[in-house]
N, C-alpha and C positions, 0 to 999 in steps of 0.2 A: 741181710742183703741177698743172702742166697736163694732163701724161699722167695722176696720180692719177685727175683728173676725168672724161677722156676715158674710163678704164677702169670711171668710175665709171657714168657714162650706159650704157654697154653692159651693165655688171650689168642693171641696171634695163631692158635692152629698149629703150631708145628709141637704134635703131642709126642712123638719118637725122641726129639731131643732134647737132652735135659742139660745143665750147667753145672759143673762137677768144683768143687774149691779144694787147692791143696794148698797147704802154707809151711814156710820151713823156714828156722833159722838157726847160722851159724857164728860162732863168735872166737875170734884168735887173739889171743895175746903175743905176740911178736918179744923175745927179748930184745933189750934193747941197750942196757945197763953191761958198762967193760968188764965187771964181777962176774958176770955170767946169770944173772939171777934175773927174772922176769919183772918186766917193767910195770907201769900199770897203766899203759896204751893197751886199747881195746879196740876191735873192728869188725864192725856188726854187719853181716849182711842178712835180707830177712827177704820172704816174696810171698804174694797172694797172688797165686796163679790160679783163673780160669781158667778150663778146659770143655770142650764138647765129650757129651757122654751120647752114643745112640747105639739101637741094637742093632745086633749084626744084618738082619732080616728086613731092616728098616728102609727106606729108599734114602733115606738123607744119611746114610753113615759112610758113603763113601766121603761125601764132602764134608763130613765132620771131624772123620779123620785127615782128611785134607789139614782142612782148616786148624788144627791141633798141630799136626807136623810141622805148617808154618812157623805158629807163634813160639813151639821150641825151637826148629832149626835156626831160625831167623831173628826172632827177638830177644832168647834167653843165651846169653855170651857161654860159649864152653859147653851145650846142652845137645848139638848136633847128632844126633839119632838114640838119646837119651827117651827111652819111655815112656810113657804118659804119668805111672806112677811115681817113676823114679828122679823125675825133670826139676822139679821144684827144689829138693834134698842135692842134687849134685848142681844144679844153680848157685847155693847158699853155700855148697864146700868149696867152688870152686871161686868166687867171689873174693869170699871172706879172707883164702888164701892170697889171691893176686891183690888186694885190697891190702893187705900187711904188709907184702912182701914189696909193694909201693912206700907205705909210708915209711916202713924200716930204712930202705934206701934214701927217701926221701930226710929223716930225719938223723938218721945215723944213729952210732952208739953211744949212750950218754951216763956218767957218771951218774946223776940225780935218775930219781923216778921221774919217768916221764907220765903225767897224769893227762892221758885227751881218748876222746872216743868219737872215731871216722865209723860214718855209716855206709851201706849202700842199701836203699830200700826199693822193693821193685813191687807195685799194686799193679794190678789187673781189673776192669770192666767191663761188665759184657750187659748188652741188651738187645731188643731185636728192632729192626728199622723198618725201613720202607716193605710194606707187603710183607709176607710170609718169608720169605726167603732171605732177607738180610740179615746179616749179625751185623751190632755196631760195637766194636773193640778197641778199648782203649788200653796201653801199657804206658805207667807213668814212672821213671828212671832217677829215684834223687839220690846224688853221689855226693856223701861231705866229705873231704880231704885238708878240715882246715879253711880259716879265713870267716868270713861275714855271714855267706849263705852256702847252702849248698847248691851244686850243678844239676836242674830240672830239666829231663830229655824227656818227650811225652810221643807219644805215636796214636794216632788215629787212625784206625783200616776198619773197612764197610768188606766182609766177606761174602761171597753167593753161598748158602745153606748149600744150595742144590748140584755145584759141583767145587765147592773149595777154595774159590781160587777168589782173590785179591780184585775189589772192584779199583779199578782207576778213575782221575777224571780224562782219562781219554777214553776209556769206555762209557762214559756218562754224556759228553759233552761233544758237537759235532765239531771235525776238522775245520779247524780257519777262524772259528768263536775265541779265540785265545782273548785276543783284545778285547774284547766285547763284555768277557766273562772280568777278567782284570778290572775294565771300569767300575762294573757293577760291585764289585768288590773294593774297591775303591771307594766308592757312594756309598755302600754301605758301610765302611769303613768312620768315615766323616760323620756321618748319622748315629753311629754309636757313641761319637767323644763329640757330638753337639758342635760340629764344626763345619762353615762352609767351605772353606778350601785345602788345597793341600798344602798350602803356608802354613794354616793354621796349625794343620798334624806335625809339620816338620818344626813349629813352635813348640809342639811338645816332645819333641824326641820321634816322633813317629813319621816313619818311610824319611828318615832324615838319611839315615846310611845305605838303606835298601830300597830300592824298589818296588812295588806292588807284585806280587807274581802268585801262580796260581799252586798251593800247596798241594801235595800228592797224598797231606794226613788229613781222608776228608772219609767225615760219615753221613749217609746217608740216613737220614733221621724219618721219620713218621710224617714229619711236618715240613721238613727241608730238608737242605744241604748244608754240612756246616764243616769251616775249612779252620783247620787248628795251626797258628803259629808259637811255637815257644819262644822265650823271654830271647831278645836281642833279636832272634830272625828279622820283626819288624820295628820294634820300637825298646827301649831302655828296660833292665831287670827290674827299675821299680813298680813299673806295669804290667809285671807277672805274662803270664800266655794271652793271646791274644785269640779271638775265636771271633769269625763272622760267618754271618745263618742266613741262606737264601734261598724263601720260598720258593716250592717247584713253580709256581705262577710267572715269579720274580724273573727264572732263567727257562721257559716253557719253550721259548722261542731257538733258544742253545742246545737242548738235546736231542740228543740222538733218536729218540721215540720220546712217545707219550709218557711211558714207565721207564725210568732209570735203571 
């Protein structure tokens, strides 16, 4: 995966910065048992984190590092001004403990061995978008505590290479397209599940609870736009995430410029 990407930035021209992977896991056994003796509950937390790697000398390192300080401060729980090397490894200690120290509570102390294993796994992906300048970054959050499945939290961010920071679609999309941009999303909504109206989607569970609204987890792709909803946001957990793709042609007329 990681050569992939590394081969992928140099398509794309930006030869300063490179895609760094660190991965770390921790695992706690909580006692659990009134004897005092260790149970055999397990809770794994584990993470493939991307990072941006550029050289000092580089023009794109101040937004690399940008873009790196985010995705610790912000997307890694417990990692706020933890280090590039050191983020992944105190991610996974720091998890793994609040992870235990959850279901210890949650299950209490018990005679028997208590035999189950709670995860929390955190993946990262990174490729490059629109033009030279985009990262499209995805962190994807699955938390098991027990029961059927686990809890799927995903994040989509389209970063500027060139200063760091956080594309929106209010940066992409002109004041007042709200509606406009909603329908289209909408339309294309129906078009994905073969359906002409919005009966039809709320026949299947879909925009039955919510409404259409315009997500903030949106990457800026090569080819379009594409706006990420996780399970329940729009439609029921047996139809996993939900993701619809809008060529620039599709919404040419909504943005802000020519180039996003």
């Amino acid at each position: 995966m990681l050569l992939t990407l590394l081969l992928s930035a140099c398509s794309k021209g930006v030869f300063d910065v490179q895609l760094k992977t660190y991965e770390a896991t921790d695992t706690v056994s909580p006692v659990l048992k009134n004897d005092g003796s260790q149970g055999a509950m397990q809770c794994i937390a584990d993470v493939r984190l991307i990072l941006l790697s550029a050289d000092t000398l580089s023009e794109h390192y101040a937004g690399a590092s940008r873009i790196n300080r985010y995705i610790i401060d912000e997307l890694l729980d417990g990692c706020r001004n933890a280090s590039e090397t050191e983020a992944a490894q105190q991610f996974v200690r720091i998890s793994s403990k609040l992870l235990a120290d959850d279901m210890q509570t949650m299950y209490g102390k018990r005679d028997e061995d208590f035999d189950a294993v709670f995860t929390r796994r955190v993946t990262t992906e990174a490729h490059w978008g629109f033009g030279d300048n985009v990262l499209c970054y995805t962190l994807t959050n699955d938390l098991y505590e027990g029961g059927a499945h686990p809890v799927t939290q995903t994040r989509t961010l389209s970063f500027s290479i060139e200063n760091g920071c956080v594309i929106r679609p209010s940066d992409v999309f002109r004041e007042g397209t709200e509606d406009m941009l909603i329908e289209r999303l909408t339309n294309s909504l129906m078009e994905q599940y073969d359906v002409e109206s919005v009966d039809e989607l709320h026949e299947m569970g879909i925009l039955d609870l919510s409404d259409m609204y315009i997500s903030d987890d949106m990457l800026l792709e090569s080819d379009g736009i594409v706006f990420h909803y996780d399970p329940y946001e729009l439609a029921p957990y047996a139809l996993g995430s939900i993701e619809i793709r809008l060529s620039y042609t599709e919404v040419e007329d909504l943005l802000r410029s020519t180039e996003p």
